[in-house]
C-alpha positions, 0 to 999 in steps of 0.5 A, a space after each residue: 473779480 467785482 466782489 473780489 476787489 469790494 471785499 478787498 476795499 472793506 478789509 484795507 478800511 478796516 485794517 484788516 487785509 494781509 497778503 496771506 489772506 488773499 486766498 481767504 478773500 477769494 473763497 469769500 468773495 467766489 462764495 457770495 457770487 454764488 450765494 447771489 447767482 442761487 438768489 437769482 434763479 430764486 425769484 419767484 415761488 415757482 423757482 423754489 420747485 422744480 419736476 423729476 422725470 417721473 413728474 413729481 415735484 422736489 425743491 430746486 437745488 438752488 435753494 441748497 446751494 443759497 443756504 451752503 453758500 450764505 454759511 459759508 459767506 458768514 463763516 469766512 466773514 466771521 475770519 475777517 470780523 464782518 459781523 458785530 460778534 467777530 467784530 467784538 471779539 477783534 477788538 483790541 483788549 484794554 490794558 488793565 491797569 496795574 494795582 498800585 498796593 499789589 505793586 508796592 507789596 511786590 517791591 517789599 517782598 
């Protein structure tokens, strides 16, 4: 719920909150909980292994869970313009100024 509502205080900042975007919200804030929970049991070199039963040694399922969770992180970010590229492709576009010859052209025509 602490992500939640953090996530929520940065899109009504930026505008950038509606009501039919709360469950995208959810999936947003439920990703970066687990992205921060995999981050947690990553602490130390020794985390990023662990041991088969047959006593070899594999890389942790944390790590593919971190990696899943930050992507998904930045893709549903990406939808509310939380990075500089989404950001800018958010912005409005300025209004081109009409051609005042291509105008007076038009009106004689």
């Amino acid at each position: 719920m602490e992500r939640f509502k953090w996530a929520c205080s940065i899109l009504i900042q930026g505008r950038r909150l509606y009501a039919s975007d709360l469950h995208l919200v959810a999936m947003f804030a439920g990703e970066l909980y687990t992205y921060e929970l995999a981050s947690r049991n990553l602490q130390t070199p020794a985390d990023h292994i662990t041991t088969t039963p047959a006593g070899g040694d594999k890389p942790s399922p944390w790590i593919q869970i971190k990696n899943q969770a930050l992507k998904n992180v930045k893709e549903l970010g990406a939808l509310f313009g939380l990075d500089p590229m989404a950001r800018e492709r958010m912005k409005p576009q300025a209004k081109e100024e009409p051609d005042l010859l291509e105008e007076i052209l038009n009106r004689y025509q």
